[in-house]
N, C-alpha and C positions, 0 to 999 in steps of 0.2 A: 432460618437459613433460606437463603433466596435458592429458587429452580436453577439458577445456574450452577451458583454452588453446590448443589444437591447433588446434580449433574456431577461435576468433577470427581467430588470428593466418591460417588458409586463407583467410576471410570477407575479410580485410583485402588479402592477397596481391592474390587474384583481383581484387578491385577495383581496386589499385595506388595503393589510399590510403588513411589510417586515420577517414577520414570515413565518414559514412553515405550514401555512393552510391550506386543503383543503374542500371545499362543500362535505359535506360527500352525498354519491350517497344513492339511493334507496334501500335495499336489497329486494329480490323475497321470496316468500314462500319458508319453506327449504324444499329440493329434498332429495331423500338417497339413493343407491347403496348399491346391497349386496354380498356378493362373499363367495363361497362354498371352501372351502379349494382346492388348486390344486396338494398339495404332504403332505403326514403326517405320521408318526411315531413314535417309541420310542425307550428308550436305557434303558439295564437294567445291572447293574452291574454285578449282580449273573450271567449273560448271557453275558458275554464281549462283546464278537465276532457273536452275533445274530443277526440279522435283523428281524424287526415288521413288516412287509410292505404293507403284507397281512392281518392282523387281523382284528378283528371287532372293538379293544378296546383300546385305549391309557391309558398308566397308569403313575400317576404321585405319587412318595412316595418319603422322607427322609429315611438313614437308620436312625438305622435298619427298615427295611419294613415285616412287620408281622411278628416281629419277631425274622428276618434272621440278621444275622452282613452284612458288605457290600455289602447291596442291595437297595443303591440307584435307582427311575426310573427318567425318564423324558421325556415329549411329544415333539415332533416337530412340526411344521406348519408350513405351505407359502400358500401366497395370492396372485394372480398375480391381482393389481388395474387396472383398465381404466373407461375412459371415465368422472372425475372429473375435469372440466371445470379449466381452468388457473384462471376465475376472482371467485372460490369459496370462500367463508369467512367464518367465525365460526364453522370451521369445526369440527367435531366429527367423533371420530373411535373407534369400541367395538370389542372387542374379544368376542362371543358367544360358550360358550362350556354345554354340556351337558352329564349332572351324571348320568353313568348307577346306583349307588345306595347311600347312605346318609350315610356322614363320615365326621367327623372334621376337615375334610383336608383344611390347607391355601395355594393356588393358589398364585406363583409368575410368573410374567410376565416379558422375558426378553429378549431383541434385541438379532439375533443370527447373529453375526462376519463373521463366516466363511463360504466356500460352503460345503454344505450337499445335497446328493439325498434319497428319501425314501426308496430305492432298494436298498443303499448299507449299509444304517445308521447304525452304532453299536454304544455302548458303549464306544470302545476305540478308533475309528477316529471320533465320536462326536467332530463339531464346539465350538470356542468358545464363550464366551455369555457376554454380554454387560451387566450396571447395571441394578437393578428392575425397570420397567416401572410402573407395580401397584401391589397389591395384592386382595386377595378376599379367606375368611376366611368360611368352611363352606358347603356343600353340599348335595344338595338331589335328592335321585332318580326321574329320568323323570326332573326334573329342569333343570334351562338355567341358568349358571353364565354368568353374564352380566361384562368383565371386560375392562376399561376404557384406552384404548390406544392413545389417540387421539393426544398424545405429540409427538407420532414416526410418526405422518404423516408429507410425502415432497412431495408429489403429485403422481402421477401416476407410476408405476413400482409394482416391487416385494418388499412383506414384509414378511419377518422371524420371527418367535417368536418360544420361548421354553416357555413350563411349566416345573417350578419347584415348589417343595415345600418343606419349612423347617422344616415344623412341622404338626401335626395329622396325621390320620388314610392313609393308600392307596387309594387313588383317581386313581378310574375308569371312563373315558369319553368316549362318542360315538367317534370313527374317521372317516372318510367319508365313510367307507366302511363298515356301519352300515347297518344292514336289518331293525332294527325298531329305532324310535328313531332318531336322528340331529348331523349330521359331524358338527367340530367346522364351524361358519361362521362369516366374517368380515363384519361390516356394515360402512357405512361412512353415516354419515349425513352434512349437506353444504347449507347455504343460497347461490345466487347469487346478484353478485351487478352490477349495471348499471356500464359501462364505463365509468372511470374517467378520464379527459383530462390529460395525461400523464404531468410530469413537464418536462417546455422546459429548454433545456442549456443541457449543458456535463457533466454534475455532479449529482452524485446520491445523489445528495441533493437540498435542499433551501438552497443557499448561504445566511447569513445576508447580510443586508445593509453595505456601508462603512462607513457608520458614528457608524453603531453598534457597529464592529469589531474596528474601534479605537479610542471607548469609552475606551476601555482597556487598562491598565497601562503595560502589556502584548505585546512587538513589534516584530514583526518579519521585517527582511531584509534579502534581497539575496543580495550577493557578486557580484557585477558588475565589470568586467574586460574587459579594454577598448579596448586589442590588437581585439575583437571578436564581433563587433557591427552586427549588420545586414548583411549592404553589405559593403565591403570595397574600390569601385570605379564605384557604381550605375549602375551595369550593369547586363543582363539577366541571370537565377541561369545556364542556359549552360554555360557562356563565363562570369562569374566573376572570381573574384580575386578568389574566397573559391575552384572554381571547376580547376583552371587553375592550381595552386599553391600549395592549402592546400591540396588539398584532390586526388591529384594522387603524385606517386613517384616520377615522373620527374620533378615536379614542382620547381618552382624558381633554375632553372639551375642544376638541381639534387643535391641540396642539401639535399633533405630529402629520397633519394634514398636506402638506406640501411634500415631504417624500415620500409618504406614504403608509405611514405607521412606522412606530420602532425597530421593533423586529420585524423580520422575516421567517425566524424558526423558533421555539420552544420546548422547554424539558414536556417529557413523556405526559399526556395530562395521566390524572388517576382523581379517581372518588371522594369525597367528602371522610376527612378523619376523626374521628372523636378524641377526647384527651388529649394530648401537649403534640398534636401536629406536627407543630416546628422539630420537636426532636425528632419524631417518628421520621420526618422530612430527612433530616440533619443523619441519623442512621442508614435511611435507606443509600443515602451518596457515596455514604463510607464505606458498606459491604460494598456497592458495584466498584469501587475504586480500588479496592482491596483487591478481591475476584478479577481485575483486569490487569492486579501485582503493584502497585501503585505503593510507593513506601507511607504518601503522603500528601497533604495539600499546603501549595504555599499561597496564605490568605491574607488577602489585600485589602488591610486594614485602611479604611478611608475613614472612618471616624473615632472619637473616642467616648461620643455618646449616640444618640437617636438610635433607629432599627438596625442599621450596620455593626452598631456596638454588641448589642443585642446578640444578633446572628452570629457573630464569631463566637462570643459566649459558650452559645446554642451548640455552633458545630465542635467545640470544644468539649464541651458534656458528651456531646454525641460517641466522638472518639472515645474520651474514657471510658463509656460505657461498651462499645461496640467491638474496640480492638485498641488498647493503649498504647500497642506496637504499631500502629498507626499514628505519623506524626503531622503534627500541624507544625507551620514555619510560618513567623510571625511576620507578616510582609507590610508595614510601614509605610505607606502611600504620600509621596511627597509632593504630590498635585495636587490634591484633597485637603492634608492636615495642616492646619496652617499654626503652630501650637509650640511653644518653646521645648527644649530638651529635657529640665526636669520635666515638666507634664508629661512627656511623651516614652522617660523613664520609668516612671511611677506607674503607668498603664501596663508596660511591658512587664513589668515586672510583676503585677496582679495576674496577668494571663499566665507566668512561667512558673506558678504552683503547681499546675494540673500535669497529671502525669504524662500528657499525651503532644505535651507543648515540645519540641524537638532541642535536644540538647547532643553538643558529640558527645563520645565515650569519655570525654574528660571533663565531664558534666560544664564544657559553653555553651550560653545561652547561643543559639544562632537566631539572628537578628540578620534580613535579606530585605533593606527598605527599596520599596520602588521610584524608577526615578533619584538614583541617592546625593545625584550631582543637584539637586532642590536643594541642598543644604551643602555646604562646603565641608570639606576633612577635619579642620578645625572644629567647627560645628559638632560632627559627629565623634569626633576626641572627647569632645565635652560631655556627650551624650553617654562615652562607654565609659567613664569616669565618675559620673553621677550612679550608673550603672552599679560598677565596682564600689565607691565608697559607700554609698545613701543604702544599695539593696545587696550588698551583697554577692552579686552575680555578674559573672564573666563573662561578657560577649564575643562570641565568632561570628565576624562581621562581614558577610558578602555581601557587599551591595549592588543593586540591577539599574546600569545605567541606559539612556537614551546613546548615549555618545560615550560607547569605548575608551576608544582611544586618546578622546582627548582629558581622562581623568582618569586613566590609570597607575598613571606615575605619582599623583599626589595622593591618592587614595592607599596604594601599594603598602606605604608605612603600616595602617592601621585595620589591614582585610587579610582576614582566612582565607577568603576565595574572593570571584566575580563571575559578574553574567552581566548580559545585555538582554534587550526587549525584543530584536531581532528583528525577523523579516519574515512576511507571508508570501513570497512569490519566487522559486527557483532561482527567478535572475536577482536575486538579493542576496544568494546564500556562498557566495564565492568566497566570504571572508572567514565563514567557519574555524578553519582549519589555523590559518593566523591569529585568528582569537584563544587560539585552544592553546597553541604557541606562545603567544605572549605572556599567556597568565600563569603558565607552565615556568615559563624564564624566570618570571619575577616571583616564583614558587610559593603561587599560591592555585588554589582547586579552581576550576572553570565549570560553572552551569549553565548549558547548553540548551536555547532556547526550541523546542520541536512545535513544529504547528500544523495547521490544518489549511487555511484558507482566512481571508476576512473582506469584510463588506459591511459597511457603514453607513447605512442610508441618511441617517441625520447628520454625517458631516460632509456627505454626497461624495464618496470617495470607495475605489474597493481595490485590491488583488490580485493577478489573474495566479490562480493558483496550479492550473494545467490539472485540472482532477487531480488525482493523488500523487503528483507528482513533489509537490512541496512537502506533502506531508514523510513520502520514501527519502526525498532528497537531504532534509535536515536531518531525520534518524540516521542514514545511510553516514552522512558526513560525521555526526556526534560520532558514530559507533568507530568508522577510520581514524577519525583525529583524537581518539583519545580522551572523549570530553569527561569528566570526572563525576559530576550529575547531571541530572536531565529538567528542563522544567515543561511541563505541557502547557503552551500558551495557546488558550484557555481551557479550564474547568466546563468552565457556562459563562463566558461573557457573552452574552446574546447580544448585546449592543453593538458589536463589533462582527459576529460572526462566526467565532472564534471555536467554538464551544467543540470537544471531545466529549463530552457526559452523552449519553443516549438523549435523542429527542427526537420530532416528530419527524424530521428532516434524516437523519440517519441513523437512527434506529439502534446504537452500538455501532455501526459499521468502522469509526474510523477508530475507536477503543478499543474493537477487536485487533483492525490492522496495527495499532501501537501496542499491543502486549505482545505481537510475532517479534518486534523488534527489540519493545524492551527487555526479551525472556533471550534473544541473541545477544544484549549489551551485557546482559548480567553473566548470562554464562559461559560467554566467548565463545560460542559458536551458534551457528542458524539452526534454530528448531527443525527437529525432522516432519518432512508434510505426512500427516497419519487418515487424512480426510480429505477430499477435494472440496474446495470453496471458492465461490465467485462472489465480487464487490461487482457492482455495476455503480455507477458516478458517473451524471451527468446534472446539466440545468435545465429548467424547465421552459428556456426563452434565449435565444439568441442573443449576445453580449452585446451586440448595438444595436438592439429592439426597445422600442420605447410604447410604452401603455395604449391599447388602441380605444381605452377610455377612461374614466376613473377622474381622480379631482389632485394626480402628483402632478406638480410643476420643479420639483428641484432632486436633477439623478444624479445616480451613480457615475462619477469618472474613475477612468484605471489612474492609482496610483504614479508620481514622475518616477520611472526607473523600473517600473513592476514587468513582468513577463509580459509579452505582447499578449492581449484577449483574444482567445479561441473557442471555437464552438465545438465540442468532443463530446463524443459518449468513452469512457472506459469500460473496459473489464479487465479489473486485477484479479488472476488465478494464480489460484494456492492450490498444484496438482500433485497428488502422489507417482504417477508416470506423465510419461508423452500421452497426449490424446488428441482427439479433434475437438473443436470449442465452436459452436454455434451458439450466433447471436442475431437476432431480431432488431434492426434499427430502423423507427418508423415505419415496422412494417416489411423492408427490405433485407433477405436472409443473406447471412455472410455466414461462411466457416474460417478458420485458420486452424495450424499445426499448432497447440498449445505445448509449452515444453515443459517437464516435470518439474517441481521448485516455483519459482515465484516469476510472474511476466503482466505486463502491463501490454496492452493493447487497446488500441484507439481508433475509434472512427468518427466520421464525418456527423454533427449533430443534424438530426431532422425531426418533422415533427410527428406526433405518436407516440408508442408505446416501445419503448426498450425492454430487450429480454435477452438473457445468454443461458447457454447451459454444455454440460458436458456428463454424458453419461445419464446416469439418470438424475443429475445433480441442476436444477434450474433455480434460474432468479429472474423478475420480472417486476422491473421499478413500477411503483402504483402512480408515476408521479408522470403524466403526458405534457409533452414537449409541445407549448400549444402557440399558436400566431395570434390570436387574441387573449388580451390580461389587462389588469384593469392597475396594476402595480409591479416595478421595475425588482427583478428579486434574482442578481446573483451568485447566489452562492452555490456551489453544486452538493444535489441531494445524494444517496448515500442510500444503496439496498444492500443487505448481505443474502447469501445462500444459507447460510450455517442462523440464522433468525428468521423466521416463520411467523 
C-alpha cells in the first residue's frame, strides 16, 4: 500500500466513515479586538480638489446635499487589523460611527478598491468602491450606528470602507480627530477553537472511498501511452534511458539535437528493481491512479507486436493483479496500425479474456479506436461483425475522432457513445458543450476529453495553456454540460507534454487538482475544502525567450487558434475560509484577500524564485525563472503545498 493510501484509508479509520467528518473541537468564550480608525476623511463634490484631513467631521450626503445641485459627500476609513488568531471562528466585524446630530440619513457601507491617503483625498482622485456591504437607515445625535461588516473579513491586515448614502438628510459623523465625542471604530468579535488534527494526504479534501466514487455510472480514464512507462531499462533516474536519451539534446546519437531533446519532463525517476520490473512498473501506475479515483486507463494500442504489444500485456497483468475493478479500455491507434479488421479482431479479442479489460454491465466489449475516422463506418461494421461471429463478443463502440463533426452522422448507426481528441488551450474549448449536445441528440454517451497543457518540441509547436486554466476550464465545462465520461489527455505522453501521472515537472500537482473535480463530477457536488492548499504554476522562461546558448535551432510556435502566450505565475488555493495569501514572485512580495473555496490568482512572470503561502501553509517552486538556458522548455511546472 503506497504512503498515500496509507494516508487515507488512517484518515478514514479514525473517523469511522469514508466521509468528510470531523470531531467538531471546543470553542473558547468569545474574545473581541477594537481598533480606532488609523486614516479618515471625506470628499465633497461642491469641493472637487479639497482635502478633509484635518477636520473634526466627516460628512456623508446624496445630492442634492442641502439643497445644493452636485453636492455629493462621502466618508473614508481604514483600519489597520492585528493580532486575530489563525484558528478564530464565528467571527464578527462592525463598523462603529457616531452622529454629530439626528437626520434621516441611510448609511451605505462599501469595500474601497483603490489606494487613497487622508492627506491627499479629494473628490476627483477618490478610489473606486466595491458593492454595498450593508446599510443602516437613520441617525442621532451623540448615537453609535452599529454597522455590520463581518462579510469583508479575511484575517488580519488593512480594511477600507467608504460611507455613502442614497438617500436622507446630510449626515454628520465624529472622525478621529474629534475633541468630544467617538472616531468611527472597528470591532471584531471571534470565538477560538481547539486544534483540530489537520486532514492527512495531499489533498485539500476528503477523498471518497473507491467503492463510493465508482458507484457512479460517471467514468473517468486517463489515456495511457506505452512508449512512456516509468523506466525504460531499470536503471538509476542519473543513468536511465529518460536522462541519457530523452531528455538532453545529444541523446540517441543526436537525433533530437535540433530542438533540443525530446522531452522536457519525465515520470518520477526511482532505483534500480530486481525481478519482473515491468510489472512492479505497470503496478505502481495503477495504485496512484486508483488513489487519484481513476476508474481506469484508456490505452493506446499502437501496435500489435514489438515492446508496445508487450507493455499493454504488462499493464494488463498489472490490473488483474492489483485492482480488477480497475479497467483497461482498449484504444486502437488508427495512425500506427496499419493492419486489416480480422487481425485487428483476433488481437482484441485475446486481450478481452483478462478480467480487467473493460466491458458494460451487459458484458460489451468497449472498443474506443483513436483517430476512428483512419478507417471508415463500413470498415469498422466489419470489424464488430468479425467480432461477433469469428469470437463471440459484442462490441460497444466509441470511437475518438480528430473531426467531430464531420463523422458523426455516419458513424451514429454503429457507436455506444463518442469523443474527440480535443484541445489544449482555453480558446479551443468553446465547443464543449455542443459536443456534449450532439452526441446526446443522436443518443449516444459523450467522453469528454480533460487536459493539462501540451508542447511538442519535435514538431516545434505548443499551447498556451494560461496555467491551470485549461486544465479548470475543460473539467469545469465536462461537469456543466453533462459529459457522460471523462478521458484525461494524457496519462504520460511525455512527447507531447500532456502528461497527468506525477513527474519531475509536477510532482502530483495536476492529479491532485483533477481528483477535486473528478470527486465533484461523481458526486454532484464540490468537495468540501477540509485543508488549505496552494498549487503554484508557472514556466521556467519567458514564452518568447529563446536559448542564450546550446546547439537548438528549430522552436517551439503557439499553435493557429491557441490562447495567446502569456508570462504568469499562478496560485490556485483550496481555502477552508477567507484569509490573506502571500506570495513571493521573483523576490517581490505581493499579498491579496484569498476567498474560501477555490480562486486562481495570477501574476506577472519574473525572474527568480516563486513562493505563496497562507497561514502557516507554504509552497515554494524549486524551479527558478531564469534569463539564461541553453534549451526552449514550455510547459508550465507544477508545486503543491499538500506534497513535500
Amino acid at each position: 500500500m503506497s504512503m498515500r493510501l496509507r494516508a487515507i484509508t488512517l484518515l478514514l479509520v479514525l473517523l469511522g466513515s469514508t466521509a468528510a467528518a470531523v470531531t467538531p473541537a471546543v470553542a473558547e468564550a468569545e474574545k473581541t479586538v477594537s481598533f480606532a480608525s488609523a486614516e479618515d476623511s471625506y470628499v465633497s463634490q461642491a469641493g472637487p480638489g479639497k482635502t478633509h484631513h484635518t477636520v473634526t467631521w466627516l460628512s456623508v450626503c446624496t445630492t442634492p446635499c442641502d439643497g445644493a445641485a452636485a453636492s455629493e459627500r462621502g466618508a473614508f476609513v481604514r483600519f489597520d487589523v492585528k493580532d486575530v488568531p489563525a484558528n478564530a471562528v464565528n467571527v464578527t466585524m462592525t463598523l462603529d460611527v457616531q452622529s454629530v446630530r439626528t437626520t434621516d440619513t441611510t448609511l451605505e457601507v462599501r469595500p474601497v478598491k483603490g489606494e487613497w491617503t487622508a492627506d491627499s483625498l479629494t473628490f476627483d482622485n477618490r478610489p473606486a468602491l466595491g458593492e454595498v456591504i450593508t446599510t443602516h437607515k437613520g441617525l442621532t445625535a451623540g448615537g453609535t450606528a452599529k454597522l455590520d461588516v463581518s462579510s469583508a473579513f479575511t484575517g488580519n491586515g488593512a480594511y477600507d470602507f467608504a460611507l455613502t448614502s442614497p438617500s436622507g438628510a446630510h449626515g454628520v459623523l465624529h472622525s478621529s480627530r474629534a475633541t468630544s465625542g467617538q472616531g468611527p471604530k472597528l470591532t471584531i468579535g471571534y470565538d477560538t477553537e481547539a486544534a483540530t488534527p489537520a486532514p492527512t494526504g495531499p489533498l485539500p479534501f476528503a477523498m471518497p472511498s473507491t467503492a463510493t466514487l465508482r458507484a457512479s455510472e460517471r467514468k473517468v480514464f486517463a489515456h495511457y501511452f506505452t512508449p512512456y512507462p516509468i523506466s525504460l531499462n531499470n536503471r538509476a533516474g542519473a543513468d536511465d534511458y529518460y536522462t541519457k536519451h530523452y531528455l538532453t539534446p545529444t541523446g540517441e546519437s543526436n537525433k533530437h539535437l535540433a530542438y533540443g531533446g525530446l522531452l522536457r519532463d519525465r515520470p518520477i525517476p526511482r532505483g534500480v528493481l530486481s525481478g519482473d520490473w515491468q510489472l512492479a512498473d505497470m503496478k505502481q501506475e495503477i495504485e496512484t491512479a486508483v488513489e487519484a479515483g481513476l476508474d481506469g486507463f484508456t490505452v493506446d494500442v499502437l501496435s500489435l507486436t514489438s515492446a508496445h504489444w508487450d507493455r499493454l500485456n504488462t499493464l494488463i497483468k498489472a490490473a488483474d493483479a492489483v485492482d480488477p475493478g480497475f479497467k483497461i479500455v482498449l484504444m486502437p491507434d488508427m495512425t500506427s496500425l496499419k493492419t486489416d479488421a480480422a487481425t485487428l479482431a483476433a488481437a482484441m479479442a485475446k486481450l478481452a479474456t483478462a478480467k480487467s479489460v473493460y466491458r458494460l454491465p451487459d458484458r460489451r466489449l468497449v472498443i474506443s479506436p483513436f483517430k476512428a475516422e483512419g478507417q471508415s463506418a463500413a470498415w469498422w461494421t466489419n470489424f464488430m461483425k468479425i467480432m461477433k461471429d469469428t469470437h463471440g463478443i459484442t462490441v460497444a463502440f466509441v470511437p475518438v475522432f480528430l473531426n467531430f463533426p464531420s463523422n458523426a452522422a455516419a458513424f451514429a448507426p454503429i457507436s455506444y457513445g463518442f469523443s474527440n481528441w480535443g484541445n489544449r488551450s482555453p480558446a479551443g474549448q468553446s465547443g464543449i458543450a455542443s459536443n456534449i449536445a450532439k452526441a446526446h441528440e443522436l443518443k449516444k454517451i459523450w467522453m469528454q476529453p480533460v487536459s493539462v497543457q501540451d508542447e511538442r518540441p519535435n514538431q516545434g509547436i505548443y499551447d498556451e495553456a494560461n496555467n491551470t486554466e485549461n486544465l479548470r476550464v475543460t473539467w469545469e465545462k465536462s461537469i456543466s454540460g453533462g459529459a457522460d465520461w471523462i478521458q484525461l489527455t494524457t496519462w504520460n505522453d511525455f512527447s507531447e507534454g500532456t502528461q497527468f501521472a506525477p513527474s519531475v515537472h509536477n510532482g502530483g500537482a495536476y492529479l491532485d487538482i483533477s481528483s477535486y473535480y473528478l470527486t465533484w463530477w461523481k458526486t454532484g457536488k464540490a468537495p468540501a475544502i477540509t485543508r488549505d492548499t496552494l498549487y503554484l504554476t508557472h514556466r521556467t522562461q519567458f514564452a518568447a525567450a529563446r536559448p542564450t546558448s546550446g546547439t537548438q535551432t528549430k522552436f517551439m510556435l503557439p499553435r493557429s487558434g491557441t490562447s495567446a502566450p502569456r508570462d504568469t505565475v499562478e496560485v490556485l488555493s483550496f481555502l477552508t475560509r477567507a484569509a490573506t495569501v502571500k506570495a513571493s514572485i521573483g523576490g517581490v512580495e505581493k499579498t491579496y484577500a484569498g476567498q474560501a473555496g477555490l480562486q486562481a490568482k495570477t501574476f506577472p512572470l519574473a525572474y527568480g524564485t516563486n513562493k505563496a503561502s497562507v497561514g502557516a501553509v507554504t509552497v515554494t517552486s524549486p524551479w527558478q525563472v531564469k534569463k539564461d538556458f541553453t534549451v526552449q522548455d514550455l510547459q508550465y511546472h507544477a508545486v503543491s503545498s499538500g506534497r513535500k
